[in-house]
N, C-alpha and C positions, 0 to 999 in steps of 0.2 A: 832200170826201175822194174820191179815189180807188175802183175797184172791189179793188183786190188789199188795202189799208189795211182798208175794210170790211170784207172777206174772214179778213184776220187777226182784226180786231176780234169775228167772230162766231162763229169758233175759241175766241178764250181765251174770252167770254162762256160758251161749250157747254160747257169745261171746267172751272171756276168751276160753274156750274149744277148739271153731273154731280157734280164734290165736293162740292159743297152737297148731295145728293140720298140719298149712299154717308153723309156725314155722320147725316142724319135718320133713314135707313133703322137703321144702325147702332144711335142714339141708342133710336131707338122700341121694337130688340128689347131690348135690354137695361133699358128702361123695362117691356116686357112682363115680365121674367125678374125684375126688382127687386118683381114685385107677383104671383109665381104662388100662387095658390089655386084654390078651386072656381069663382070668377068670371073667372078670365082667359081673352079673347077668343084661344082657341087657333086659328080660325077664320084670325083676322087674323093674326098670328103664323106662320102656314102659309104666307100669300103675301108674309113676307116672302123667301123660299125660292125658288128655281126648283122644279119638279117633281123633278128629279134630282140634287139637290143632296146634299152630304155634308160630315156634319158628322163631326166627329174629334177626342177626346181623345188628347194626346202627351204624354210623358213620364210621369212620378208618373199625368195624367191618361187615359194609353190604358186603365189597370186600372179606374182609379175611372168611366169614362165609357164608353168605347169608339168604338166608331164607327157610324154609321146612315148608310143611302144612299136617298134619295126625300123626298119631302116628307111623307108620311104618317108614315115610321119618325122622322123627328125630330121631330115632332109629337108622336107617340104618346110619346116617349122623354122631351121636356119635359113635360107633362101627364102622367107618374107621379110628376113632384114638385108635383101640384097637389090630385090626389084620392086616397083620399077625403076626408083634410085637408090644409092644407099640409106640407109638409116645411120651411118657413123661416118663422119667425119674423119677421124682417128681414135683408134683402140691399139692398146697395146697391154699384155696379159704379159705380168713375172709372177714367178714361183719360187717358192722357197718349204722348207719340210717337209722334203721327199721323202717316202715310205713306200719302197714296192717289196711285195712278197709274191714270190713264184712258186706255186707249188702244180709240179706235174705239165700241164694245159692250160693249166688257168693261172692268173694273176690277182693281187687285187692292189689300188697303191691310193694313196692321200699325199696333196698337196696344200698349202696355201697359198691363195693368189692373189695379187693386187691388179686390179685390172684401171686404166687411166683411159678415159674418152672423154672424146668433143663427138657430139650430134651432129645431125646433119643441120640443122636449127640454130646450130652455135653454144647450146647449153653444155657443159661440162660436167664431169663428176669424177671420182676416184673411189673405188670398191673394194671391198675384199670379199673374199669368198671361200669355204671349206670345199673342194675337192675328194669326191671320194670315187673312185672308178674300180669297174671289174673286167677283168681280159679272158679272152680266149685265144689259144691256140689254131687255130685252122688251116688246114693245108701247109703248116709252118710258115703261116703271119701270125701275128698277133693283130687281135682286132680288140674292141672296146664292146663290152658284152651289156655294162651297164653305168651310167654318166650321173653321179648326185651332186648338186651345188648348193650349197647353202650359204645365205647371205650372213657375214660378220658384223660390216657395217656399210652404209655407203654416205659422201659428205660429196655434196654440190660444190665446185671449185669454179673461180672468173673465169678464169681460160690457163692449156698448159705454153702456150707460146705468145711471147708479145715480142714488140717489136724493136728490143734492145739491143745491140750488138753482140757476141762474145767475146768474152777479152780473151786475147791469145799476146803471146807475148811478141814483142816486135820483130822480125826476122830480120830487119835491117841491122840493126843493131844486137841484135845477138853475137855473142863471140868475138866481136869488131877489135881489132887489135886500137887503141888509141894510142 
């Protein structure tokens, strides 16, 4: 192969990589956010963030959230929903219409999300939300430089777990020669 073929080759590889990276990063905060209590590693949570970063509820969510600027103030902001107890029950955040562009150091990407919780109260709800985030490159991390969420909809649901069984199919009698 050529040097300029190589040359391309180690382009898309870089960006590929970078998406892989915006991907995990993404994944791990909202793995942190799916598990806030008195144990979560707010610490690690912090560096997913630049220093100056800003985070921002939009629409329905500028009132209910607001906005924080630095890494400390979104820190501080997520970890009032973790002491002195939790505030969630259970949360669970999927994604769907991923958009990342990497250009250079910086990224920027959009998701959609459906987020499902129970309160610590017992109330329930199902959300969605427009994602839109900005990255930097640092030190070769990528961190989240800037966090927008805006609310799509949100609907009050009884509860996501009752006390039914699940049908699985009978293992006794599977495959049972008669």
């Amino acid at each position: 192969m050529n040097e300029a073929v190589i040359s391309r080759l180690e382009e898309r590889l870089s960006l590929l990589e970078s998406e892989s990276d915006i991907r995990r990063l993404v994944a791990r905060y909202f793995e942190i956010c799916d598990d806030l209590g008195p144990s979560t590693p707010i610490d690690e949570l912090g560096m997913l963030f630049t220093a100056d970063a800003q985070w921002e509820g939009r629409g329905r969510y500028a009132k209910a959230f607001g906005s924080y600027d630095g890494r400390r103030a979104i820190t501080d902001m997520i970890a009032s929903y973790c002491l002195p107890e939790a505030h969630f029950d259970m949360t669970g955040h999927f994604f769907s219409a991923e958009a990342i562009r990497v250009v250079g150091d910086t990224a920027s990407g959009n998701w959609m999300m459906l987020q499902c919780t129970t309160y610590a109260d017992g109330r329930s709800d199902l959300r969605s939300a427009k994602l839109e985030l900005q990255f930097v490159r640092e030190d070769d991390t990528w961190r989240i430089s800037r966090f927008q969420t805006t609310n799509i909809f949100t609907r009050r649901v009884e509860r996501w777990t009752d006390s039914e069984t699940i049908p699985v199919p009978d293992m006794d009698s599977a495959g049972a020669e008669e």
